[in-house]
N, C-alpha and C positions, 0 to 999 in steps of 0.2 A: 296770192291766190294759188290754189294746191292746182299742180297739172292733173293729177289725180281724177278731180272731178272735174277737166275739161273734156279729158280721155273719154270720163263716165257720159258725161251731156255728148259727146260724138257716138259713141257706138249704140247707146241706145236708140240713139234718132236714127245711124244709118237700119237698126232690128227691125225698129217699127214701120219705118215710112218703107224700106225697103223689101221688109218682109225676108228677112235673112238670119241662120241661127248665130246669135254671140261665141260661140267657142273660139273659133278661129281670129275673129277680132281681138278678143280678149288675149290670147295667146302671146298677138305680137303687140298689143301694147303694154303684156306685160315684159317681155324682152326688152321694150323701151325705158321703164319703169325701174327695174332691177340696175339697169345701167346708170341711172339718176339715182340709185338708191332711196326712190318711194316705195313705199305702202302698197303693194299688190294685193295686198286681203283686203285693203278698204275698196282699190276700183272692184274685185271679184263683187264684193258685197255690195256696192252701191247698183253697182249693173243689172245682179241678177234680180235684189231686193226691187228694184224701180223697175225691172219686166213687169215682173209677177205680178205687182200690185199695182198697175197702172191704172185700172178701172176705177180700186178702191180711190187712189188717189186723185183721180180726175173729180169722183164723186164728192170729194171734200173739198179742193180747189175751186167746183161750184157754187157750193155754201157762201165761200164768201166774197162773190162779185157776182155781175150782172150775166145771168145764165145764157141771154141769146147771144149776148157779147160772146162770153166764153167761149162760145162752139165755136166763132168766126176764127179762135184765136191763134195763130199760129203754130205747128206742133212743136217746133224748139223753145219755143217760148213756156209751153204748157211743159216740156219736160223741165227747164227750169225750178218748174213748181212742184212737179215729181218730187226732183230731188232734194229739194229742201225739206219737204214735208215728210218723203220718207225718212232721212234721217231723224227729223223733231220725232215723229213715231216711235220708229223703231233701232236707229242708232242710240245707243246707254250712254255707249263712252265717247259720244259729241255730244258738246255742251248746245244747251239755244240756241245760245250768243254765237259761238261757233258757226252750226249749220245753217242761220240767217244771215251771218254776215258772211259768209264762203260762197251763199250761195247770190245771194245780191251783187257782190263784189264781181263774181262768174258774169249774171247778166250785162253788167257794167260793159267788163271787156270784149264781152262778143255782138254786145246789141242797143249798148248805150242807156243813156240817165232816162230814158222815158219806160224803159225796160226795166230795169233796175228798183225804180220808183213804184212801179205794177208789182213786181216779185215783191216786193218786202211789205207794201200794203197786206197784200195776201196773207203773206209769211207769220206779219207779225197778229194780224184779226185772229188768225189761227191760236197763237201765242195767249192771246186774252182771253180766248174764248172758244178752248178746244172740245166742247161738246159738240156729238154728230148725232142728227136724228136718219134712221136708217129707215128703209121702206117698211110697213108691215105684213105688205104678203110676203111670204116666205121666201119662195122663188127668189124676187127682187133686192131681198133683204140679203142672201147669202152672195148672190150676186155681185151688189155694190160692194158690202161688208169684206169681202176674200176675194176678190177681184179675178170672177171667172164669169163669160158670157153668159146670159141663160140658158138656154139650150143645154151647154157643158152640165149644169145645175141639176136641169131638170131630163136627164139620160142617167146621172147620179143616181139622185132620186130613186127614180124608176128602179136601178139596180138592186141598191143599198138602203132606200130607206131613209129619211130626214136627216134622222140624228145620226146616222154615220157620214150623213156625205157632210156634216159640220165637223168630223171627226178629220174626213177626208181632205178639206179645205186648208184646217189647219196643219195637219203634214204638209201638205202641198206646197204652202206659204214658207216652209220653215226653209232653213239654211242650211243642207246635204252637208254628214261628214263623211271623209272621204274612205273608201271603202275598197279592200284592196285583197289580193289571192297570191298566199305567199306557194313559190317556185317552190314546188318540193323536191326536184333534182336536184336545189341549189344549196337548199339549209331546212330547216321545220318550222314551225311555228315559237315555240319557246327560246330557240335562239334567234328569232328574227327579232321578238318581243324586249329580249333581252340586249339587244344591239342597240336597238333605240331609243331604251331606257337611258342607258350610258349618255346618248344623245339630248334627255330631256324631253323625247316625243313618245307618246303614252298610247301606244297600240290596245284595244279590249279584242277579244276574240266574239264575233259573231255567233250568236245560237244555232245558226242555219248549220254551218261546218266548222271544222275544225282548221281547215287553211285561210279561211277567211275572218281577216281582222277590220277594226277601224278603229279613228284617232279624227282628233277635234286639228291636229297640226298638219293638214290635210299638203300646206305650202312648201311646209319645211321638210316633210317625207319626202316629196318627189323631186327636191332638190338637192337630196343627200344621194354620194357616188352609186350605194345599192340600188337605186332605179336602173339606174344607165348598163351597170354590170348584170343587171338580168335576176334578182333575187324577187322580186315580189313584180305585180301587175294590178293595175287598176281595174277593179271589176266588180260587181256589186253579186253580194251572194244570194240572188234570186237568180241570176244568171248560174250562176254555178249548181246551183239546185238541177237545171234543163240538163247538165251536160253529165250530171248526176244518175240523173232520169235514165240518160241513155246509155249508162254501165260501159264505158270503153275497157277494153282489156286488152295487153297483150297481144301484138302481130294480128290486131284487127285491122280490115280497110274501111274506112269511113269516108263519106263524101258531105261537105259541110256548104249548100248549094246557092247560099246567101250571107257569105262568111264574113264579110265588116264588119265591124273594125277588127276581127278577129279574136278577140277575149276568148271565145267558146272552141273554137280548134286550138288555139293554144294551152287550152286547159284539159281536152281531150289526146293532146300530143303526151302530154306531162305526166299523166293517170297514165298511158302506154307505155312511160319510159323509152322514149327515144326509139321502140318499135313498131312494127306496122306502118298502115301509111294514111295521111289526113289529108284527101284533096279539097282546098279553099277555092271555091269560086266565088267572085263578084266581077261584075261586066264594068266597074269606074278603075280603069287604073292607077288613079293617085292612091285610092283606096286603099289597090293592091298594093303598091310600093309600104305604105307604112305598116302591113302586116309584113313584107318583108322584111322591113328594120326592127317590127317585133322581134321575127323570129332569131334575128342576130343578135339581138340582145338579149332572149332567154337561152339561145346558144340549141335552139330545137332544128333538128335534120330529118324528121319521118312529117314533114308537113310540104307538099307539094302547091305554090301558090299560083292559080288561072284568072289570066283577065279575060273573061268572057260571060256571056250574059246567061245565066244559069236554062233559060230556053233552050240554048242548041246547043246547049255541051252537049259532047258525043263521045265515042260511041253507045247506046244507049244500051246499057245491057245488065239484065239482074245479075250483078257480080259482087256488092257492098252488104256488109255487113251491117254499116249503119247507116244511114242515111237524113241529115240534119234539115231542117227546113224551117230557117230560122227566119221567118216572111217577113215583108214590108208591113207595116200595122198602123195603126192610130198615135201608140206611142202613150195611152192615157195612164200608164203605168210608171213612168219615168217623168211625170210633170214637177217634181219635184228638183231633179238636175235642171231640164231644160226647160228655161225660165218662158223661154215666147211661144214656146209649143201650144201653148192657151189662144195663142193671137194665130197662129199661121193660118193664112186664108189658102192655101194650096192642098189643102186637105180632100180628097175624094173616096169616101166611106166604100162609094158602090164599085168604082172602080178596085180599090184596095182589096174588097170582097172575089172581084173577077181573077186579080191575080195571086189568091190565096187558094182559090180553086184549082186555078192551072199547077199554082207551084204542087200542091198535095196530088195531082194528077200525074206530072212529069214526074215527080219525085218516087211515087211511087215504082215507076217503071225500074229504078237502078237497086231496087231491093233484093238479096239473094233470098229463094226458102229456106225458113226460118229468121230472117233476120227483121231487122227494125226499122221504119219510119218513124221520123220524132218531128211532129211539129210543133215549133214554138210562137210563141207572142211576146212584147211586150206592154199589153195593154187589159183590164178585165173587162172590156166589151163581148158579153155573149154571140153578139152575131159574126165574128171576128175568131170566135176561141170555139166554144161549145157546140156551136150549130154548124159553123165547116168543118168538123171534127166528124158530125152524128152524120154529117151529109155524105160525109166521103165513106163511111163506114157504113152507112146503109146501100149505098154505089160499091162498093169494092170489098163482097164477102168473105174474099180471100184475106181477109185482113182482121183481126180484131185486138181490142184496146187491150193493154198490160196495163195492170192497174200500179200505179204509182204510191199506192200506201204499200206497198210491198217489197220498194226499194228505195225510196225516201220517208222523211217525218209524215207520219201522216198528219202533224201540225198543220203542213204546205198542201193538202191536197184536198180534195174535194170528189167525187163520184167519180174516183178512178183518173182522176187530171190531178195535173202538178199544178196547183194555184194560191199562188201569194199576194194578200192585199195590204197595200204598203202604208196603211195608218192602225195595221193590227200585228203584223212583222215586222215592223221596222227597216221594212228594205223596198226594192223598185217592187213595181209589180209586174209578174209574170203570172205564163199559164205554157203548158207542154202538155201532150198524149203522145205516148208513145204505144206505136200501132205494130203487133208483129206481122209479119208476113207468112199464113199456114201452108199453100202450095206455091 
């Protein structure tokens, strides 16, 4: 029996029951995994494949046994069934045979022959008789079908309209490749391209820019020495678009006032060449510590990093040039990396709203005249992007939008906002307004 999908059946029960994101999990059983020399793409992909598609999978697991029973059923058990069935699904390269007998063999060892006996009844009904009848109201049907709450469905909907948010579903569902912003202090794009080649791993250059690439060998990139030495970073180019948005140049001072994980100051560090100065606040200091090991490893010195909570940094005083405000958000833009973002019960819309207000209130205080407030999202919720945008600008006259088709694609933008929707881009989704400051 593979350790593999013992690791997988643990971390997902600790996501769900616990309510906690898999990265970090993931991380160190892959440390453990490398050391054994297993398959780390297959735990990556069973983990985040069985997040995502829990619902759907719960919904087919009931087809074939006793539905009141089921609910009673204990959730390690039902992840069990997850993963068997996600693989029958949607693993190609596991055979049936394979994913029912790996995965019965799994019940065996952690829960015994009465368990074991359940899983492969299940397993195999499935095997005979893989037709699913789905709900017909719509709602319901995308719901079960792409395994997002209703609610999530029907805020879709609302936005976008039926038939994109089926568009939206299936990005969502799909498998992230990894997507990366090469060091331009360090080497260019055509010989990053070309280094990896030699390697065997197939970098494509992005449409968004020109420093951002991706590649399907997402494991084997960040395992090769050029990570560690500082050539390229992890970052999706909707994010790069934002720090695009906000034009750094040259012996600018910028203040980036919600800077974790850091990707966005260090990419505004790198445009400055090693000039000027980038101060990073976040109030978690682990946080801070791994932007510091960032910045050691892209070898950057104009980036100043503060553990403190972006509310009382001080001195308060219009003195920046730019001003980043890259807030706490929904996150509905990046459901596609993070798999349980769909489940998290810690989510607070209203609250999220109160301090998106404050952030664009404080923030605006440290702006010099003339210069810039930029605030970002990651998420295309209007009441989150567009309406605390139009609020703070109808509140703070002194202030009015730059229109962002004027210094990015206007592919990415929308009525003067930077906005990318990530099953028609091909990348996360974002939203930025960059606001200048007249007196």
């Amino acid at each position: 029996m593979s350790i593999v999908r013992q690791l997988a059946h643990k971390i997902i029960y600790d996501v769900l029951k616990k309510n906690v994101f898999s990265t970090k999990l993931l991380q160190q059983a892959k440390t453990r995994l490398r050391q054994q020399h297993e398959d780390t793409n297959l735990l990556y992909t069973l983990v985040k494949g069985t997040i995502k598609l829990k619902m759907h999978l719960d919904y087919i697991a009931q087809q074939y046994t006793d539905e009141a029973k089921f609910a009673k059923t204990d959730l390690k058990i039902k992840i069990l069934l997850y993963l068997g069935l996600y693989q029958l699904l949607y693993c190609d390269s596991i055979p049936e045979h394979a994913a029912i007998n790996e995965t019965v063999e799994l019940a065996k060892i952690l829960y015994g022959d009465n368990v074991s006996s359940f899983v492969n009844a299940i397993l195999r009904a499935w095997q005979r008789n893989p037709a699913i009848n789905y709900p017909s109201d719509t709602i319901k049907r995308l719901s079960c079908q792409y395994s997002f709450e209703e609610d999530m469905i029907r805020s879709l909907i609302e936005i976008y309209g039926e038939e994109d948010v089926e568009y939206a579903c299936l990005y969502f569902n799909d498998i992230p490749r990894l997507k990366v912003r090469v060091n331009s202090m360090a080497t260019d794009p055509v010989k990053f391209m070309a280094y990896f080649k030699r390697r065997d791993i197939i970098f494509e250059r992005c449409e968004t820019s020109g420093n951002f690439l991706a590649t399907e060998s997402g494991e084997s990139a960040l395992l090769d020495v050029s990570f560690q030495e500082g050539y390229f970073s992890i970052q999706d180019p909707a994010a790069g678009l934002v720090v695009e948005l906000i034009e750094p140049m040259l012996d600018m001072s910028i203040i980036d006032m919600f800077a974790a994980p850091g990707s966005k100051a260090c990419y505004m560090a790198e445009i400055m060449q090693g000039t000027g100065e980038v101060i990073a606040i976040d109030k978690i200091p682990g946080k801070c510590k791994l932007i510091k090991q960032n910045l050691e490893r892209l070898k950057l010195h104009n980036i100043t990093v503060i553990a403190e909570d972006a509310f009382k940094y001080g001195p308060v005083a219009p003195a920046y040039d730019k001003v980043l405000l890259d807030v706490p958000c929904s996150g509905w833009g990046v459901m596609q990396k993070k798999a349980e973002l769909r489940w998290q019960k810690n989510q607070d819309i209203a609250q999220l709203l109160k301090i998106q207000e404050q952030a664009l209130k404080r923030g605006a205080k440290f702006v010099c005249p003339g210069g810039d407030l930029i605030y970002s999202t990651c998420t295309f919720n209007p009441k989150e992007n567009e309406v605390q945008v139009n609020n703070f600008l109808n509140k703070n006259p002194e202030f009015e939008l730059v229109d962002a088709a004027g210094i990015i694609s206007s592919a990415y933008t929308e009525n003067g906002f930077l906005k990318t929707v990530p099953w028609k881009h091909n990348i996360d989704g974002a939203f930025a307004a960059r606001m200048r400051r007249k007196t």
